[in-house]
C-alpha positions as CSV (number, residue, x, y, z in Angstrom):
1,X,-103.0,129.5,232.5
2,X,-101.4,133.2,233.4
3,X,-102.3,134.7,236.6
4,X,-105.1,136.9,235.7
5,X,-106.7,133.3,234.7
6,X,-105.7,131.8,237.5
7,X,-107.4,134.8,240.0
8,X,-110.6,134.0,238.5
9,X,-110.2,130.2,239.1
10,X,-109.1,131.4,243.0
11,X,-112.1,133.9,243.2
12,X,-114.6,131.6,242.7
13,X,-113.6,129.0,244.5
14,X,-112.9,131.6,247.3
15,X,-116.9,132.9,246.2
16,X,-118.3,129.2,246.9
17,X,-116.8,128.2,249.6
18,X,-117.9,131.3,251.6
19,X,-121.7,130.3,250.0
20,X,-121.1,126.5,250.4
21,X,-123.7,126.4,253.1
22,X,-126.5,127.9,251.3
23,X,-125.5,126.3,248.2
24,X,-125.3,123.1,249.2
25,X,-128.8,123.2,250.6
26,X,-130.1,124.4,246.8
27,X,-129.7,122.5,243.6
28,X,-126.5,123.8,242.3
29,X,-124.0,121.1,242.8
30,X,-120.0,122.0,242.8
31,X,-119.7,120.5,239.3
32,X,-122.3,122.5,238.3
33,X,-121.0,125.4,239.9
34,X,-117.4,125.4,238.4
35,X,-118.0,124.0,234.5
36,X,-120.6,127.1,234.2
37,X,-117.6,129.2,235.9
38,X,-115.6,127.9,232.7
39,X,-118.0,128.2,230.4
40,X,-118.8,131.8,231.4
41,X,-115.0,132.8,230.9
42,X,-114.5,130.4,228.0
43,X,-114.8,131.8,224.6
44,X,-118.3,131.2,224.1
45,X,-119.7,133.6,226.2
46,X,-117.0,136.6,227.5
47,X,-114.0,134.7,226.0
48,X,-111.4,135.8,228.9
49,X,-109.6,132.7,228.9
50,X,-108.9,130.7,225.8
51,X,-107.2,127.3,226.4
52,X,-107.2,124.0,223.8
53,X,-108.3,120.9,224.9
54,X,-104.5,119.6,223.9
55,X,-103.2,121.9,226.5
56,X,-100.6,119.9,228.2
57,X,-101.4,121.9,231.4
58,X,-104.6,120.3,231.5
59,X,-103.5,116.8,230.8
60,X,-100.9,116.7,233.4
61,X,-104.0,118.1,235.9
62,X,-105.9,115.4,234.8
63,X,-103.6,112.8,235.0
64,X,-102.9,113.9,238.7
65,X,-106.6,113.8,239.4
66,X,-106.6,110.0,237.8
67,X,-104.0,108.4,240.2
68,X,-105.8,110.1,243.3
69,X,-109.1,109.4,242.5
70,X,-108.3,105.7,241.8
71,X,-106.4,106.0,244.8
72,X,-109.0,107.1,247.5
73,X,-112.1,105.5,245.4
74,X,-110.4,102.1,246.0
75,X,-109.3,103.1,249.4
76,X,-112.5,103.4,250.7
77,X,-114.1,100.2,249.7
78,X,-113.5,97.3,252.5
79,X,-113.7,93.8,250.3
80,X,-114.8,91.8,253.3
81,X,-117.6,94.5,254.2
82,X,-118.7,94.3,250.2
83,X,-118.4,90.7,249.9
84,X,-120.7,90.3,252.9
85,X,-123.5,93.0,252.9
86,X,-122.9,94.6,249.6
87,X,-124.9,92.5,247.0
88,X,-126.5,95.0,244.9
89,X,-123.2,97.1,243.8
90,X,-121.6,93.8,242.9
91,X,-124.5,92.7,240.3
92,X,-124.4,96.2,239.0
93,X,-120.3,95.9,238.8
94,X,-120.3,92.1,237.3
95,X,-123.8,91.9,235.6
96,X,-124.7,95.8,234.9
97,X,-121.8,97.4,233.8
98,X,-120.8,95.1,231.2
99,X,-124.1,95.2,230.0
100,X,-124.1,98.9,229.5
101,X,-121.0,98.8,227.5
102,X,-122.9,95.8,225.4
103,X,-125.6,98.6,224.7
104,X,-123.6,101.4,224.7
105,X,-121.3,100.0,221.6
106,X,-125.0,98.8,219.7
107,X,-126.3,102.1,220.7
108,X,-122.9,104.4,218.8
109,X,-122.8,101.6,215.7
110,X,-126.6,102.5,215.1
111,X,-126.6,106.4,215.9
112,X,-122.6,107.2,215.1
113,X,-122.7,104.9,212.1
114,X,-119.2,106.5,211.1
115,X,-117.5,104.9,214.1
116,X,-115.3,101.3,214.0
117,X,-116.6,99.0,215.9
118,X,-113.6,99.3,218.2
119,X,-114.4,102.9,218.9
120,X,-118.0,102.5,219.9
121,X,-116.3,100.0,222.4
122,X,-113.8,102.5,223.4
123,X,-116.8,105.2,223.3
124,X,-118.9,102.7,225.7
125,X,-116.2,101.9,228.3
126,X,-115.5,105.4,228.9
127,X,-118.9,106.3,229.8
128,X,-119.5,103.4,232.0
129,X,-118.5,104.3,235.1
130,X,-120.4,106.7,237.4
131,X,-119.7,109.8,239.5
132,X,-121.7,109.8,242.4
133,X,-120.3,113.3,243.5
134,X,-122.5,114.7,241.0
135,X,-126.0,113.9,242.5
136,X,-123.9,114.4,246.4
137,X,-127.5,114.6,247.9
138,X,-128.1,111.0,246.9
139,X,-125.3,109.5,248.6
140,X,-125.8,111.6,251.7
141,X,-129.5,111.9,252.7
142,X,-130.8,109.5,255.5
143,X,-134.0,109.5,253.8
144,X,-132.7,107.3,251.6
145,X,-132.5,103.5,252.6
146,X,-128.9,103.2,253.6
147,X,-128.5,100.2,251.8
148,X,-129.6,101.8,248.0
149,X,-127.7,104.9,248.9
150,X,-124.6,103.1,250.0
151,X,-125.1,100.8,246.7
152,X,-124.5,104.0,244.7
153,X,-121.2,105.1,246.3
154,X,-119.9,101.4,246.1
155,X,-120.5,101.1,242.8
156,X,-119.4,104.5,242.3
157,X,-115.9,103.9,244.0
158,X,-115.3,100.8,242.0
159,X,-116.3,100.9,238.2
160,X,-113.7,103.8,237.2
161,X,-110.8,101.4,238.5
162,X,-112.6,98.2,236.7
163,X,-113.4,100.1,233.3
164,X,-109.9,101.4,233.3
165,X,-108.0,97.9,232.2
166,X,-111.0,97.0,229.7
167,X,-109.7,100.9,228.1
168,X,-106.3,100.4,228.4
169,X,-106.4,96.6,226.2
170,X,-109.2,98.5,224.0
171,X,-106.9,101.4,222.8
172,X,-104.0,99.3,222.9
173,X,-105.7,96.9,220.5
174,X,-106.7,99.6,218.5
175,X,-103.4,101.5,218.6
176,X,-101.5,98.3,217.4
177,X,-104.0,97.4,214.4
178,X,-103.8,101.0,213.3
179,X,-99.8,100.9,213.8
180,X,-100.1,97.2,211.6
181,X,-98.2,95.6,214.7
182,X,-97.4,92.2,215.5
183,X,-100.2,90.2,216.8
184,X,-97.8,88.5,219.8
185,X,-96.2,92.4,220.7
186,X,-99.1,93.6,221.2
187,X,-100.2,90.9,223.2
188,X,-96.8,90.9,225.3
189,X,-97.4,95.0,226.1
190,X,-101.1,94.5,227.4
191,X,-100.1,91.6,229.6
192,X,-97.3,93.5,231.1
193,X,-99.3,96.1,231.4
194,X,-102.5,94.7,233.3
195,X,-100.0,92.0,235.3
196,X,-96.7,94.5,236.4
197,X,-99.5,97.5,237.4
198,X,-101.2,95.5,239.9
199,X,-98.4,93.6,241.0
200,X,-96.7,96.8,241.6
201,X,-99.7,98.6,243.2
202,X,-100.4,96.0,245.9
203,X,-96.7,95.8,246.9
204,X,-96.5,99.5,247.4
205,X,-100.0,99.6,249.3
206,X,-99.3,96.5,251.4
207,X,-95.9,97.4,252.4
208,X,-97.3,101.2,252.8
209,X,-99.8,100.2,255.2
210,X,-98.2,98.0,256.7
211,X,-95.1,100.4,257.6
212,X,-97.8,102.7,258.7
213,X,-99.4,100.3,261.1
214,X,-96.0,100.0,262.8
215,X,-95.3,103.8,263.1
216,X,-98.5,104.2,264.6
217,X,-97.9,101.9,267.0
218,X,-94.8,103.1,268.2
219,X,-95.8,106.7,268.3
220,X,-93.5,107.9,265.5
221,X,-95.8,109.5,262.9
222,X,-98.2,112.7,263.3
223,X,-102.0,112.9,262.3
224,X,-100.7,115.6,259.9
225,X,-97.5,113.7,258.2
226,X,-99.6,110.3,258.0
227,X,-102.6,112.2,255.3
228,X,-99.4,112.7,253.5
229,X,-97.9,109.7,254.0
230,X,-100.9,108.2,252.3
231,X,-101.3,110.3,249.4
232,X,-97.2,110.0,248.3
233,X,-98.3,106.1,248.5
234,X,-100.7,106.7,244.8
235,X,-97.7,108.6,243.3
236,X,-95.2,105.9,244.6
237,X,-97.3,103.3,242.8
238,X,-97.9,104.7,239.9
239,X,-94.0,105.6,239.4
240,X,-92.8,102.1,240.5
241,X,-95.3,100.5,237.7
242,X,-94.1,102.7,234.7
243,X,-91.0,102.1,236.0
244,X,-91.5,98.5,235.6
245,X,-93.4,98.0,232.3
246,X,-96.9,98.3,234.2
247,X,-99.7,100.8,233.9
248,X,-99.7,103.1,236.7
249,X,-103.2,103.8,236.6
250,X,-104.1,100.4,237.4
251,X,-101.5,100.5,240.0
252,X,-102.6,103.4,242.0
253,X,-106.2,101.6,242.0
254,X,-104.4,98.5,243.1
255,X,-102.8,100.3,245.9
256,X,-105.8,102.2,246.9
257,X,-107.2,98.3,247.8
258,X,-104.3,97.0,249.5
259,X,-103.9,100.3,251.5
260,X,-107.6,100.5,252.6
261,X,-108.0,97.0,253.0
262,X,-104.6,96.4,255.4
263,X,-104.6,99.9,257.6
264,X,-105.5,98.6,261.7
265,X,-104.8,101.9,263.4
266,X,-106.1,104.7,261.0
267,X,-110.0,106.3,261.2
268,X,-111.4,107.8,258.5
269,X,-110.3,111.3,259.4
270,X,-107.1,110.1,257.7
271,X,-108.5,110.7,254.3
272,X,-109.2,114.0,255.4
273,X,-105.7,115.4,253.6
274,X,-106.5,113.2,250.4
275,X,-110.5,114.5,250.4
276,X,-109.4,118.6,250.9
277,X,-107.0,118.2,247.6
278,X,-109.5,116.0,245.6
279,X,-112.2,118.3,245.9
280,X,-109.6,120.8,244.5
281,X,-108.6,118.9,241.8
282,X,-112.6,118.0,241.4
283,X,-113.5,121.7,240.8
284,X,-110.3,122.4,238.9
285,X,-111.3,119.7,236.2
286,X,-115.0,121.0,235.9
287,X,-113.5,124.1,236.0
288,X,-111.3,123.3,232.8
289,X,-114.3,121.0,231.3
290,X,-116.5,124.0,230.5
291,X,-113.3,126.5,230.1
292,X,-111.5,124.1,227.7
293,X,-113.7,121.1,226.5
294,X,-117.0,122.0,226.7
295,X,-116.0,125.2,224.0
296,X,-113.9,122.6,221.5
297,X,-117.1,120.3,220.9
298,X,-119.8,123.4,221.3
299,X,-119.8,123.6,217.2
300,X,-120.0,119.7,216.5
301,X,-122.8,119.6,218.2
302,X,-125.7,117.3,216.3
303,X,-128.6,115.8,216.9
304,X,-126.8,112.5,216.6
305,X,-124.4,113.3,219.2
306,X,-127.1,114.8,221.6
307,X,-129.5,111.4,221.2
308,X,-126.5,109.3,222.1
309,X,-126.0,111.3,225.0
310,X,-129.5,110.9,226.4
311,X,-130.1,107.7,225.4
312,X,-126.6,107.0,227.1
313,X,-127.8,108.7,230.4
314,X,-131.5,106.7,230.2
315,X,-132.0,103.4,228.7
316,X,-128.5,102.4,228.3
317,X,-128.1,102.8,232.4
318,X,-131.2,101.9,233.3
319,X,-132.4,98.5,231.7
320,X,-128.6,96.8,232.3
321,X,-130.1,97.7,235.8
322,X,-133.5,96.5,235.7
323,X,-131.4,93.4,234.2
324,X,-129.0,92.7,237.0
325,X,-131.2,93.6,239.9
326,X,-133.8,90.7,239.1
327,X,-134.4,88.3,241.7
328,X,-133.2,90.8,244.9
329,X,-136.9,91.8,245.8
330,X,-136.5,95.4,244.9
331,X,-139.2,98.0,244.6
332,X,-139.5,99.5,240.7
333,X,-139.5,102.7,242.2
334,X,-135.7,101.3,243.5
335,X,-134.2,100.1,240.6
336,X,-135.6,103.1,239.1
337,X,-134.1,105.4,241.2
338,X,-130.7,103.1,241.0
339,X,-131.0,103.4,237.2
340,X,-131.8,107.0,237.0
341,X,-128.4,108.4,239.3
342,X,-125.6,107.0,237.5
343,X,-124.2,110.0,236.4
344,X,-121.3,110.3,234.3
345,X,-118.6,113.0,235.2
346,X,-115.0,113.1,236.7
347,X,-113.9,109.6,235.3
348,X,-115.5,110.0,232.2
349,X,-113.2,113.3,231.7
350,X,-110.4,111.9,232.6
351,X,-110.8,108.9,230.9
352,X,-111.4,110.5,227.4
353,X,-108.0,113.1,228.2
354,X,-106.6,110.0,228.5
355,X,-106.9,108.6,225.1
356,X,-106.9,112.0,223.7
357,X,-103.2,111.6,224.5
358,X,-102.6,108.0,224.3
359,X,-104.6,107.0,221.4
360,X,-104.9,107.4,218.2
361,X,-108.2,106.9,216.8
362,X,-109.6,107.8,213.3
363,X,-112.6,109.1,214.4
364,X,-111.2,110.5,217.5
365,X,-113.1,113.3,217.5
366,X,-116.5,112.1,217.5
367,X,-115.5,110.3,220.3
368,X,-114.7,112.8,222.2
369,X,-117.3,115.0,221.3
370,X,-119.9,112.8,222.2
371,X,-118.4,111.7,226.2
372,X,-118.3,115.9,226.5
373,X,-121.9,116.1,225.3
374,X,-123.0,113.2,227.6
375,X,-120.9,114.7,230.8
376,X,-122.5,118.1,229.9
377,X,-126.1,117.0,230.3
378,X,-125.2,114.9,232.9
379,X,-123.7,117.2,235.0
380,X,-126.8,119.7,234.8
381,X,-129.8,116.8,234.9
382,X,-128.2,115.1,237.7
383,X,-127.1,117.8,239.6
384,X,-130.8,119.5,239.3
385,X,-132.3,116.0,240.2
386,X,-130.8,114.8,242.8
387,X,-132.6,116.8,245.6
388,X,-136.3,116.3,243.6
389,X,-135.3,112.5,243.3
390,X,-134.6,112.3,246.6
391,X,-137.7,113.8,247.8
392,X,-139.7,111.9,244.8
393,X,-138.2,108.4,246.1
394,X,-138.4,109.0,250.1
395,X,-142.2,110.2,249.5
396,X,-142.8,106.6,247.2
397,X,-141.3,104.9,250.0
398,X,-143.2,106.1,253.0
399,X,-146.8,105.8,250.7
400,X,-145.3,102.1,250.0
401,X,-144.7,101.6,253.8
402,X,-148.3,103.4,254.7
403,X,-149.7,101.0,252.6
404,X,-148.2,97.8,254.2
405,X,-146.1,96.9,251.5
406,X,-143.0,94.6,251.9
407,X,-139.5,97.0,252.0
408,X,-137.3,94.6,253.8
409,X,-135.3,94.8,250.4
410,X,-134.9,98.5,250.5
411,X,-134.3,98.3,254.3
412,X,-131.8,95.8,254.8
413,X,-128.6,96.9,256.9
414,X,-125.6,97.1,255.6
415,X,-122.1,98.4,256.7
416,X,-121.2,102.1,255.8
417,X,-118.1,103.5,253.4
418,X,-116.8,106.1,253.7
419,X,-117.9,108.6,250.5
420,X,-115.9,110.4,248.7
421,X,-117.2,113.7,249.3
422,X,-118.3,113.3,253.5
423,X,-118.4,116.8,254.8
424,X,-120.7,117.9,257.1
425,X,-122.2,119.9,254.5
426,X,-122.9,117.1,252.2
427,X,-124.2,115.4,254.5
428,X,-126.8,118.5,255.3
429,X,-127.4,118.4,252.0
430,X,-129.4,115.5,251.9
431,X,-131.5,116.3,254.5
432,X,-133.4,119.8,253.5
């Protein structure tokens, strides 16, 4: 990207930011926003900026996106606090997501028909895990019951870091029977891979936190310097794995769990550093999706692709949620709402850029084209939903409540996490 390309990246974020307020209280979400931004310079429409999917600019900014959003995703999610009030994102991590990659690999062998079995799987993992960021309003509005809203940034915080291993030994698999491997190497590599990353990750993250707790204590480390501090802590993991035999994807989640789960002395502003450069990196990628991506797959379009997409987005979310949810008392117009806002964005991306470069599949393509497809409608139905769904849902509540029905489901208590998006704005957002 030259510097006339990168003005108009820098102009519009400069253009949005100065909007944000007004924005933010509308139905255009960032992600929106900044893959029409792309789009708009890509060579579809004006064709300013021309850049390959294979661009290694672009897979270096998505691999730095990766090991941060792992990072702070995981960071953010106290086990104790999900173990004991957080119920309903655990069924939908244990019980719903691999349910959705059960129906997501029928779903690609019946409509894709040209895809190996191991592809659909590959094609299924990466568009299990959600994005919460793109429906913001969701997370964020008190009129939702904190406990279904907080369910949806749990469960958005975790399944990226838990699809990531099943993608890894999937692609791995299918690298070695393509390569006509050994059996036992293959074996040997994933194991190394899925042990040495976490092994690495919570060392670094223990350790990390740890050192920081001390330096707090004695006064030796600055507000400023300790954001920092944090972020090198990803990049530290993720080196020391690779360094070791391990993934260091895996590893910067693993650290991400150990660091947020171990720091005594540290509020949540301390994220604050982290945040500010992954909402940067966040608009950057969307940026690139509809610049890059979005332009590669605009031709391959079919109607095959498009009814996986939907289909993808609908039934295969929402009756793995219907499924896992029985037996917790919730409203239909709950798990409805739970089903509806799993949107698929950032991890998906990245995930797919991932084995773009990694992977060497024979219908890689088609694989490819379809998770851009599905991110693409995902990105523009969620993000013009999630303020009518929120309104749709807090109005079925309060006729539900008029009407004496039992909510103490939807109601419960529960402790908060942090999301990963928590500015005052986005938290406005919610309530307009």
């Amino acid at each position: 990207m030259n510097e006339a390309n990168l003005l108009f990246f820098l102009c519009g974020i400069a253009l949005f930011s100065l909007f944000s307020g007004p924005i933010s209280r509308s139905n255009l979400t960032p992600p929106m926003a900044f893959a029409a931004l792309g789009v708009v310079l890509s060579p579809i429409m004006i064709g300013w900026i021309d850049l390959g999917s294979d661009n290694a600019v672009i897979h270096l900014i998505a691999e730095i996106t990766l090991i941060l959003v792992l990072f702070t995703d995981a960071a953010r999610i106290n086990l104790k606090s999900l173990w004991n009030d957080h119920d309903i994102p655990i069924r939908l991590l244990l019980v719903g997501m691999p349910l959705t990659i059960l129906a997501g690999t029928l779903l690609a062998l019946w409509l894709l028909p040209e895809l190996l079995l191991i592809e659909a799987i590959v094609l299924a993992i990466i568009l299990a895990p959600t994005d919460a960021a793109l429906g913001q309003a969701v997370v964020s509005s008190s009129r939702v019951p904190i406990r279904i809203r907080q369910t949806l940034n749990v469960e958005s915080g975790l399944n990226d870091g838990i699809a990531l291993p099943a993608l890894l030994f999937v692609i791995s698999f299918a690298a070695s029977a393509l390569g006509g491997e050994h059996e036992t190497s293959w074996l040997i590599f994933v194991l190394l891979q899925i042990s040495l990353g976490p092994i690495a990750g919570i060392g670094v993250g223990w350790l990390g936190a740890k050192a920081i707790n001390s330096a707090i204590e004695r006064g030796y480390l600055t507000h400023e310097f300790c954001n920092i501090y944090l972020l090198s802590l990803a990049f530290i993991a993720f080196l020391a794995a690779e360094l070791i035999g391990g993934n260091g994807f895996i590893a910067a989640f693993s650290a991400g769990v150990a660091v947020g789960n171990t720091l005594k002395h540290v509020n949540e502003e301390i994220y604050e550093f982290a945040e500010s450069e992954g909402q940067l990196l966040n608009l950057v990628i969307f940026f690139l999706f509809g610049l890059a991506l979005l332009p590669q797959v605009w031709s391959h379009i079919d109607v095959s692709i498009v009814g996986y997409a939907l289909l993808s987005l609908t039934m295969v979310r929402m009756i793995p949620v219907f499924i896992s949810l029985l037996g917790k008392h919730l409203r239909w117009e709950t798990t409805l709402f739970l089903g509806w806002f799993g949107p698929r964005g950032l991890a998906s991306i990245l995930f797919v850029l991932l084995v773009l470069e990694h992977a060497n599949l024979l219908h890689q393509s088609l694989v490819f084209d379809t998770v851009i497809v599905t991110v693409a409608l995902s990105i523009l139905l969620h993000g013009v939903t999630a303020l009518p769904g929120v309104n749709a849902y807090a109005t079925a509540l309060r006729i539900c409540q008029r009407r004496g029905d039992d909510l103490s489901s939807e109601q419960q208590a529960v402790s908060e996490m942090p999301l990963r998006l928590s500015s005052n704005l986005n938290q406005k957002k919610g309530e307009t």
